[in-house]
Structures are given as C-alpha cells and as structure tokens.
N, C-alpha and C positions, 0 to 999 in steps of 0.2 A: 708629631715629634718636636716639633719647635715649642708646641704650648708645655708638653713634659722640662724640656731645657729650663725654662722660663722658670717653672715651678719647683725645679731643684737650684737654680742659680737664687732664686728671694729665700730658699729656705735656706742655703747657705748661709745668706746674710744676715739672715737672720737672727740664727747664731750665732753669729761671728758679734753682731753688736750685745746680742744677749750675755756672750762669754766676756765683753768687754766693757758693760756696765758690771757685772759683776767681779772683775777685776777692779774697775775704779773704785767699786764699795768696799772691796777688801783692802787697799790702800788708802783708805779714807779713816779708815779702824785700825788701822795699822798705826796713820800718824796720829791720832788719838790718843793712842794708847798709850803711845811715844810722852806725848807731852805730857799724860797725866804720872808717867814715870818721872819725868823734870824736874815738875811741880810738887 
C-alpha cells in the first residue's frame, strides 16, 4: 500500500512540474511575441 502512495504521489509531481514547464514555455512566447509586436 504504501509503495502504491509513493508511486501515485511522484506521478503527481510529476505533472504538476511537467504542466509547469510548459506553462513557463508558453509565457516565454507569449512575451516574445509581445516585443516583436513593439519592435
């Protein structure tokens, strides 16, 4: 039981950083895009 916990608590995290590098990348293209509207 405990080793199950384990292995759905790191898969959480998992995702959770995965969904949160890929927010950072879409806000990264977001101000990008931003400044080449400026410019």
């Amino acid at each position: 039981m405990d080793g199950l916990d384990l292995h759905c608590c790191t898969n959480s995290f998992s995702s959770l950083s995965f969904a949160a590098s890929i927010f950072a990348l879409l806000s990264k293209i977001e101000r990008e895009m931003k400044l080449k509207e400026i410019s």
